[in-house]
N, C-alpha and C positions, 0 to 999 in steps of 0.2 A: 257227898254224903254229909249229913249233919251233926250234931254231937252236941249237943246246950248250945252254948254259942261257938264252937268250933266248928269249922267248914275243914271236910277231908277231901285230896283231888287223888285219884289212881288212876295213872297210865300206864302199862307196864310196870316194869320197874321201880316210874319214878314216884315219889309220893309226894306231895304235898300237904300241912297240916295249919291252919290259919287260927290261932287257941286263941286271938283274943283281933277286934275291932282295930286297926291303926297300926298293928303290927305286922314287920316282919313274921314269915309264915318261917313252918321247919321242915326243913326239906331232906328227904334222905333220897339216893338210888340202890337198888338190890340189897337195901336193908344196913345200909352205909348211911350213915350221916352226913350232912354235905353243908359246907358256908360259903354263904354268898360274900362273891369277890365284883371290887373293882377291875382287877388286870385282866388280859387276853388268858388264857388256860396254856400252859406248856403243851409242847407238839403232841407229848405221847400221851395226855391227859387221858385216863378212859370216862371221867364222868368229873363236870364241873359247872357251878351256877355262877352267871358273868350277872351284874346290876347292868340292866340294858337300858334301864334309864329312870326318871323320877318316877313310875309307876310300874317298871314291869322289872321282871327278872326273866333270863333265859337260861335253860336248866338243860344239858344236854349228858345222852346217856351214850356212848360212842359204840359203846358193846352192843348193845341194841339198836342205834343207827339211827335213834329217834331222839327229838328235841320239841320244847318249849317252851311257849311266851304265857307265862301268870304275871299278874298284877301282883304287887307286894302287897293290897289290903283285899282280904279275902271279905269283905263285909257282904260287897253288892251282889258277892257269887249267890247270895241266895234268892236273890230276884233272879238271877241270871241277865244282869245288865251287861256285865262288863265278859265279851267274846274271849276264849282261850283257842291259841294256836297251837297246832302241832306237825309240826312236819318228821314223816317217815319212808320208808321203800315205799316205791312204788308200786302195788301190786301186778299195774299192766304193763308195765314196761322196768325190766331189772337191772338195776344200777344208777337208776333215778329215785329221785324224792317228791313225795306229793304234799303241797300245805292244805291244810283242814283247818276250819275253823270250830268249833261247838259253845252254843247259847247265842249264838248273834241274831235277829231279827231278823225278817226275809219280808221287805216290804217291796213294792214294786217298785218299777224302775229304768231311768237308764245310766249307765254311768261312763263320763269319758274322762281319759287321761290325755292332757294337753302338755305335749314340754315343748313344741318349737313357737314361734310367735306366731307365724302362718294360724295354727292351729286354733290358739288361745283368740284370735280378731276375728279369722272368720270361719271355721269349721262349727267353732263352738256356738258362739249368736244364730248361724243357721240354722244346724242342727236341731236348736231348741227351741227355735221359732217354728220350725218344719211340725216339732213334735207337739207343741203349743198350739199349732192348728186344725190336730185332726179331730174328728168325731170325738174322741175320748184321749184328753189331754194325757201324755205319759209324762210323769216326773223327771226332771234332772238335774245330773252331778254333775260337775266336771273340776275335774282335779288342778289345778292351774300352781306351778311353779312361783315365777317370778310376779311382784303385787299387782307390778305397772299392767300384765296380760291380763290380770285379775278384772283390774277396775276398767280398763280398755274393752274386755269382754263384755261385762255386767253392762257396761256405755250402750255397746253396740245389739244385745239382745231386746229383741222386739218386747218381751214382759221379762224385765230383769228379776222382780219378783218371784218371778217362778223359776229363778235358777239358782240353785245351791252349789255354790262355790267351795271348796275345801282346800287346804295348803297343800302343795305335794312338797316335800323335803326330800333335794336330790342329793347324791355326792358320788362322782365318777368313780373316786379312788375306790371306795366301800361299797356300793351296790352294782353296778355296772355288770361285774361278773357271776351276777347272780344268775345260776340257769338251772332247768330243769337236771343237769348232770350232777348225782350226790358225789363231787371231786373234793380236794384243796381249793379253796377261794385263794386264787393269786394276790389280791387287793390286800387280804387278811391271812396271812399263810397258819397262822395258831387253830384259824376256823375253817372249816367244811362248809359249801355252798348250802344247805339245810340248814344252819345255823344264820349264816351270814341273812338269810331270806328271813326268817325272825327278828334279826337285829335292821333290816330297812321295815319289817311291821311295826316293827315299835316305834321307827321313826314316822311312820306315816299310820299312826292307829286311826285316826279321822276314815283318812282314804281306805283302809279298808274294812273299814267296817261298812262302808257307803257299797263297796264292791260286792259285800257278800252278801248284801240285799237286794243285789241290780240283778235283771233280769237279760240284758246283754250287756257287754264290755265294746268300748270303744275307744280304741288306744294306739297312739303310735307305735306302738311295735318295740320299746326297750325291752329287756329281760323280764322286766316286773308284771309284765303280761302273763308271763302264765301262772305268777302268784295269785294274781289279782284274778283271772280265770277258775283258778282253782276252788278259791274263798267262794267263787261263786255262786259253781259247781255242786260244792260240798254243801252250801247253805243250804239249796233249795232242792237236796237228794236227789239230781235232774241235770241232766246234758244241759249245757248253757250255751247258745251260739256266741263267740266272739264274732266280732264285727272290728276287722283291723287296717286302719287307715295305715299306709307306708310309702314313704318315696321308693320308687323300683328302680335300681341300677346296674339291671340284669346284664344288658349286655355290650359288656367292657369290653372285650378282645373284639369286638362287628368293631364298634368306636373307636378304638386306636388302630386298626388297618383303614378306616375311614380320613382318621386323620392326620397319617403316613401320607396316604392320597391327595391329602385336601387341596393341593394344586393342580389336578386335575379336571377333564372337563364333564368326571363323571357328577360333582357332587356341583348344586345347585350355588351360582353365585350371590353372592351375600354371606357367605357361612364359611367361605375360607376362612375371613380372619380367626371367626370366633371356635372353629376346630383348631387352629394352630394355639391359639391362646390357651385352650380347654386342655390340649392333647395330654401334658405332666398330668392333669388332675383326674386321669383315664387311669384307675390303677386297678390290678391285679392286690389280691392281699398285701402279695410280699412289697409290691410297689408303695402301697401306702405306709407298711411298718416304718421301711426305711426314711417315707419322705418325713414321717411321726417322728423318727429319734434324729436323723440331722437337724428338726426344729427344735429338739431337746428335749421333746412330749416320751412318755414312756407309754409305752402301747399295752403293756403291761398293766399299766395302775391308771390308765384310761383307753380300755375295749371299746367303749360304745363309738368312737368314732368312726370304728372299721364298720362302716354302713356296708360295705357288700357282701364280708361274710356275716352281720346281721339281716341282710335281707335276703340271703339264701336259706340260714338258719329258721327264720320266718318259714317263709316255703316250704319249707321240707315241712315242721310240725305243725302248721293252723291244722284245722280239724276237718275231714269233709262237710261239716253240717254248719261248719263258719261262713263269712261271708269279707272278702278281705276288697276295699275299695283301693285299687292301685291308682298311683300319679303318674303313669308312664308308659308308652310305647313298645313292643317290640318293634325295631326297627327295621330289623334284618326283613321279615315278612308283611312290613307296612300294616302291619296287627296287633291289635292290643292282645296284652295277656293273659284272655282268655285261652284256656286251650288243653284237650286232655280230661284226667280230673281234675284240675283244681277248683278250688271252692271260686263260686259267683264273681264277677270282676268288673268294674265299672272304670270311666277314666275322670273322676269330676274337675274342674277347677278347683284351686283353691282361694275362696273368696269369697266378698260378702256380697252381695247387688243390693245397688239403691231399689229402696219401696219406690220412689218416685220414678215419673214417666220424665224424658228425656226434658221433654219442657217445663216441666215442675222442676226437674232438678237443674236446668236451666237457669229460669227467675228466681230460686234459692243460691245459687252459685252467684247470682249478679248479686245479689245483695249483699251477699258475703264481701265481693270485690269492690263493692260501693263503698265500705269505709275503706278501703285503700285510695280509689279517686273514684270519683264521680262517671269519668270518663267509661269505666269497664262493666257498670249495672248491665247494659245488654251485647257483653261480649260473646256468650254464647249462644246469642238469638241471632237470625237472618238480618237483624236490623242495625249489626255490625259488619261490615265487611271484611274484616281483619280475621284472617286465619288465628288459632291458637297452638302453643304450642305448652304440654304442661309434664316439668321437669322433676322427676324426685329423685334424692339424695341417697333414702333411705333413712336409716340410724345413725348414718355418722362413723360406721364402721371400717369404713374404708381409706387405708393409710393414704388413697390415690384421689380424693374427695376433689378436692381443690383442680386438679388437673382436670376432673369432667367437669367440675363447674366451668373453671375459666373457657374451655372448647365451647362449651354452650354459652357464655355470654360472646364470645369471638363468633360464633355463627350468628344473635340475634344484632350483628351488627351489618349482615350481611342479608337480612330478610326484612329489613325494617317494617315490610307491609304483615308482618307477627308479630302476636304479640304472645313473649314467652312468661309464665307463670312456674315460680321455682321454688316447690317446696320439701320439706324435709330437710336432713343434715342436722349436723352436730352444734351445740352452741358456740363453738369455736369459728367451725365453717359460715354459719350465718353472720357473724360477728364481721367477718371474713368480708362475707358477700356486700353487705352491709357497705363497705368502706369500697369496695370496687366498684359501686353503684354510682355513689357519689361522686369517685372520681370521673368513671366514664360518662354518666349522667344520661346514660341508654333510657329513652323516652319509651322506649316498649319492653321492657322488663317488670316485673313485679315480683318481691321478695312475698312469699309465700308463710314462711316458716312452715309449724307443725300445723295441719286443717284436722286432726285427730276424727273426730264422728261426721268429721264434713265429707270426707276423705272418697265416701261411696257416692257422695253427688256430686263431688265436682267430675268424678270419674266419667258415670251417666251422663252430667252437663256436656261431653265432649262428645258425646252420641246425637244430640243436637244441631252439633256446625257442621256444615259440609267440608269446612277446612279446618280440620283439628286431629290433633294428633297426641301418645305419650310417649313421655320418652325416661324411661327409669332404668337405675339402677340395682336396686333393689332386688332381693330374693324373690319366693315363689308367691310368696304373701301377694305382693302389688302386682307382680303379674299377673295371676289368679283373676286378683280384682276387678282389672281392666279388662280381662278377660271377660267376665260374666256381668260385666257392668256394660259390653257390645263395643267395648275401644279394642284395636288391636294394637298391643305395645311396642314399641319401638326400643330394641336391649341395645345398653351401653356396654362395651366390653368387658370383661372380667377384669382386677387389677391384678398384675404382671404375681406368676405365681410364687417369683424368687427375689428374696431380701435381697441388701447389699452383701450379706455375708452369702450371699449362694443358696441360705436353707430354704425349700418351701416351706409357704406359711400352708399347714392344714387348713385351716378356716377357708382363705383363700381359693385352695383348692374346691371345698365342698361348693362353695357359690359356683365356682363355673360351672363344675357339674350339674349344677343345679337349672344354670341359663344356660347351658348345650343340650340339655334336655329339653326344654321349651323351647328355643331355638329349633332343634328337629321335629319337635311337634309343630309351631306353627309353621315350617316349613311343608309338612305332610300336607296341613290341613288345607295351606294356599294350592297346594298341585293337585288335592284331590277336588277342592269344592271350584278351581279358578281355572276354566277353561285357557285362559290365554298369560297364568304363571311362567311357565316353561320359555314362551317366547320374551315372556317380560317380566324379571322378577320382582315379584311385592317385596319392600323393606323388611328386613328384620334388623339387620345389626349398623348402627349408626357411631363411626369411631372417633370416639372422643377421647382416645392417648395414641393418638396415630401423628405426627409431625406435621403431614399434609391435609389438610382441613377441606381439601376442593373435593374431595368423593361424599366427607359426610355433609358437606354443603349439597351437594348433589342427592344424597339420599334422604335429607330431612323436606327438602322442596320437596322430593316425590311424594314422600310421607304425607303429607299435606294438600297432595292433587285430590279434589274430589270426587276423578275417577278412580285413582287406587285408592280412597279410601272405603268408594262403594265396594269394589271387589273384595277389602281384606274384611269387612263388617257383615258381608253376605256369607263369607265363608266361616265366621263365627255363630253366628246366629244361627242358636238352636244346640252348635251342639256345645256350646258352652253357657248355656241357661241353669244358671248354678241353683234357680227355685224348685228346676224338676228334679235337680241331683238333690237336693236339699229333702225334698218331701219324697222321695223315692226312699233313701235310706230309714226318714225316720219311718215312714208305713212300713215298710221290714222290719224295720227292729221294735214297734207296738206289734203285728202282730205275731211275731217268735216270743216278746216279751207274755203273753196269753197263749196264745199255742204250743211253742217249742219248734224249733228248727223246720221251715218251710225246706222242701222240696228244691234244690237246684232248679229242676225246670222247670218250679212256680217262677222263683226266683228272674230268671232269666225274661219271662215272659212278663214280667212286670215291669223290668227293665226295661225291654224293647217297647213296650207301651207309653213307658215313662218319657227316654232318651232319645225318642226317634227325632230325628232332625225334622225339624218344622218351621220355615217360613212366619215366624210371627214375630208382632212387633216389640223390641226390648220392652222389659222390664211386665208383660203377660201375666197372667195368672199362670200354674199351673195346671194342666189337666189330675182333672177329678180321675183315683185308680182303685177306688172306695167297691167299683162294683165286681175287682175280683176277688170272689168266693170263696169261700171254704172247699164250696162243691169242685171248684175250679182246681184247687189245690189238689182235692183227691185223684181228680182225672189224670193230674200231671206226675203220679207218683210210679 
């Protein structure tokens, strides 16, 4: 309401009154006058205004259950520029809280929330390339954390222009616990979870103001999902499909009898090692708490780690009219997690594929190696006879770096007719490599460093030689890659999950789970698509902290056989074609972004039209899925 130059707010109780341009407003609740504070509120505060930050104040009314985010300068409220939040009981479900937003803009849209790296290089360039290519371009957001995913992403989108990037502002201790339950926030024990979800809005007004105009949400799956849902919800008076990308790591107790087992002649060799190495990082809740507080981490004032009760959590509340793209297998049923009701399921890669055709990215790879020597311009053409073999480090993350290097330069001294490419690793490690080179003065090595936007051709490049192979360490990211770039990867072991002092490292852990999980997928994928797997197994795991060198001497030669290469490249192809996974989601989420929530068994039917496994040559177009209809849609309901 207006008043000459006064701007008044009424919610309930609480009042707000803005008497002049630049000023603090005045605030009262149930007719109390109230001053805005610096500090946390006492336990038993029934109503108190915290300064949430250099533009907002949070005003909460505890008797009434309800809270909100105003801006200290009520000027622009009379445009209705500047969005007010409020979060209260949930009407459909009791003992919950819902955030609203009112005055925010509803433009069209997609918006996603990036926090892993995987995500930020290549979910998000595809994605938006996917959605950059249809009939009618959809807009997009993507929330990106850390600067370096920032500019690495904007790098790797096909029209960087057309992708609006925003800050996400995270902090495990303080938002993490933010969840649809109106509890105590453990993080913050002064604050109630309704409060605390305003005070990470004010940290992220950008981002949600982007959300509450998007027309789907596409998010890994932290808590802030169903804020961000909500905004989004509430904006556009209208069911909003989420669309929720998650690693799945349903099922833990199948895996740890698996790898109780793992010396056994039930489970497929190659994978013993990497079940015995994995087996600690198989936990049960309770198993992670503890492995969290003997590394000193408090599970408490960082929740978000516990990925398995957040990806059950997930589960149970996505919405039937959502659409959640899983990264993972049931194993137990050799079936993906489709099944029942739950909402639509797909299993993509994670990762980007070269635009280029295998020998484009070939003759671009050669040249790249050409200023290294002359000698390597047609290394990954027929017109080199040298097998390839191409190493990455990853980040540098890894306290065990240097021990998978060294394994690998002691193998390429044992293959000479290879010639190994070794990129990635930390500035320490390459420094490192650098001076081991020299001394050994290995004629077929080549220090790599970082290839950042090269990174998806030389991938490709290696889908070219009949003898070439990868072999990384690395998370889901570069697996991914190799994956839908038509290489099958070659995984280095996880490093050892316990310090000298006995604690497990968490981090540690989450990566092996992460390559146990690819691991039994590409394990599945060799036995189902390779008729003669079983009798002869294709490479997965190649052990480079193992003492004796003669097995992964033995499995890297395999690696590099041109007829296991054919077999593990036939068994990818197609259904790791990350352009259909790429333009299948965005076509769903344009058309739910105009329509509203497709039909599960449209949904499905587009899928299978999309994903079917198809014989064609990497790096293809995609098939055109433009001609299913609206009419189609109705049939399917």
């Amino acid at each position: 309401m207006l008043r000459g130059d006064a701007v008044e707010l009424s919610l309930g109780r609480v009042e707000v009154t803005y008497l002049a341009p630049g000023e603090p407003p005045r605030l009262s609740v149930a007719g109390q006058p109230l001053s805005i504070e610096n500090a946390l509120p006492a336990m038993d505060t029934a109503a108190f205004a915290l300064a949430a930050g250099s533009d907002s104040i949070l005003i909460s009314d505890r008797d009434a259950r309800l809270a909100m985010l105003v801006p200290r300068d009520g000027s622009s409220l009379r445009e209705a520029r500047v969005p007010l939040y409020v979060t209260g009981p949930d009407p459909r479900h009791e003992g919950q809280f819902r955030v609203r937003v009112h005055g925010a803009p509803v433009p069209s849209g997609v918006m996603y929330v990036a926090q892993a790296f995987g995500h930020t290089t290549g979910w998000v360039p595809a994605v938006h390339g996917a959605l950059a290519r249809l009939p009618d371009p959809v807009p997009f957001t993507a929330a990106i954390r850390r600067q370096e995913d920032a500019a690495s992403a904007l790098r790797k989108a096909e029209n960087p222009a057309g992708l609006h990037v925003v800050p996400l502002h995270y902090s495990d201790s303080e938002s993490a616990t933010i969840t649809p339950a109106d509890v105590i926030n453990v993080s913050r024990p002064a604050l109630l979870n309704r409060e605390a979800a305003l005070l990470w809005i004010a940290d992220n007004r950008e981002l949600a103001r982007a959300s509450a105009g998007a027309a789907a949400i596409v998010n890994d799956c932290r808590p802030e999902t169903w804020i961000l849902h909500q905004l989004a919800e509430h904006a556009r008076r209208k069911e909003v499909p989420l669309h929720a990308v998650r690693y799945a790591f349903e099922e833990f107790e199948w895996l740890r009898r698996l790898a109780r087992q793992a010396r056994s002649t039930t489970v497929a060799p190659g994978l013993v090692e990497l079940l015995v190495a994995s087996a600690p990082a198989i936990h049960t809740r309770r198993e992670l708490e503890d492995a969290l507080s003997a590394s000193g981490i408090d599970p408490r004032r960082n929740p978000s780690v516990d990925f398995e009760a957040a990806s059950r959590e997930l589960m149970a509340g996505v919405p039937e009219s959502g659409t959640i793209w899983y990264q993972a297998v049931n194993w137990r049923d050799w079936q993906s997690l489709e099944s029942g009701k739950r909402p639509y399921v797909v299993i993509p890669p994670l990762g980007q594929a070269s635009a280029l055709s295998p020998e484009e990215a070939a003759a671009r790879a050669g040249a790249l190696l050409a200023r290294h020597s002359p000698t390597l311009q047609h290394l990954f053409t027929p017109r080199d006879p040298r097998g390839v073999v191409l190493v990455s480090q990853g980040n540098g993350f890894s306290a065990y770096s240097r021990r998978h290097w060294s394994a690998m330069l002691a193998l390429a001294t044992r293959m000479e007719e290879t010639h190994f490419l070794l990129a990635g690793g930390s500035a320490e490690d390459r420094a490192w490599l650098s001076l081991e080179l020299e001394r050994s003065r290995l004629a077929n090595v080549t220090l790599l460093g970082w290839i950042n936007e090269d990174w998806s051709t030389f991938l490709r490049a290696l889908s070219a030689k009949p003898r070439a192979t990868f072999v990384c360490r690395p998370g889901l990211s570069s697996i991914g890659a190799a994956l839908v770039n038509g290489i099958p990867p070659l995984l280095m072991p996880p490093d050892p999950l316990e310090g000298p002092d006995g604690a497990v490292d968490a981090i540690a852990a989450e990566v092996a789970m992460e390559r146990a999980v690819y691991a039994f997928q590409l394990d599945r994928l060799y036995a189902t698509e390779c008729a003669t797997h079983r009798d002869s197994p294709l490479p997965i795991l190649v052990d480079t902290l193992g003492g004796d060198l003669e097995r992964a001497l033995a499995t890297l030669r395999r690696a590099v056989d041109p007829a296991v290469q054919l077999l593990q490249r036939e068994a990818i192809n197609g259904y790791c074609n990350w352009s259909r996974v790429a333009h299948l989601i965005a076509s769903v989420l344009a058309r739910e972004a105009v329509s509203g929530a497709l039909p599960i068994q449209l949904k499905r039917q587009v899928r299978d039209q999309e994903l079917s496994v198809q014989r064609e040559p990497s790096g293809a177009h995609p098939p055109s899925i433009q001609h299913v209809t609206a009419a189609s849609a109705e049939a399917q309901v």
